[in-house]
Structures are given as C-alpha cells and as structure tokens.
C-alpha positions, 0 to 999 in steps of 0.5 A: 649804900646802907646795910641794915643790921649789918653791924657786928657789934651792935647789929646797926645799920652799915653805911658806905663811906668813900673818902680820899683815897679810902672806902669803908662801910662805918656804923651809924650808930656806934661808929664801927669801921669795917674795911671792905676788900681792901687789899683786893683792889689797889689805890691806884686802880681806883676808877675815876669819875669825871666831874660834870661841866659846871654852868657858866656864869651869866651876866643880868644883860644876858638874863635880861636878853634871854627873858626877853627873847622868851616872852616875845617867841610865847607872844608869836605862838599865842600863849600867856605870860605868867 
C-alpha cells in the first residue's frame, strides 16, 4: 500500500514495508521510517498467511504423456493442432 505525500519531512510518498517480525510505512524518497501502531498489536498476534501448495515437479515422460493425451482428445473432437 502507498500513501502519497504522506511524508513528514519531505512530503514524499509513504510505502508499506513488512519485514520478519516488523511493519512499518518507509519513505521512497528520503528513506524516513514511521512505525505504525506498533504497541497496539503485539508481535505474537501477528495473523498468519499460509502459503499456497507449490506445483510438483514433472518428469519430460510425464510432459510427453500429458501432451500426447491432449492432442489425440482435440483430434477426437475436430479441432487444430497448433
């Protein structure tokens, strides 16, 4: 999120940094930090994202088999294979 001419000293624009552990809104242009509600919400309540499901890796077989697969199912319904 970004803040524009939200800086106090330099009337920059503001953007949301969240590092480990820290959140904080840093100015692009001169680098000023402000800590935002710091003491409101304590580090351990902190909500946590889970992180998607990575894709599998895929063997040239299995890429092989799968192309295959869709080229003869476009063949049975009528369209081109680009």
């Amino acid at each position: 999120m970004v803040i524009t001419k939200g800086c106090p000293r330099c009337e920059g624009d503001l953007a949301y940094v969240s590092d480990i552990g820290d959140a904080y809104y840093s100015c692009v242009q001169c680098g000023f930090v402000k800590y935002e509600n710091a003491a409101a919400t304590p580090r351990a309540l902190h909500a946590v994202i889970p992180e998607r499901p990575r894709p599998v890796a895929v063997t040239r077989d299995e890429v092989h088999r799968r192309r295959m697969h869709r080229r003869l199912s476009e063949r049975q319904r009528g369209t081109s294979v680009a």
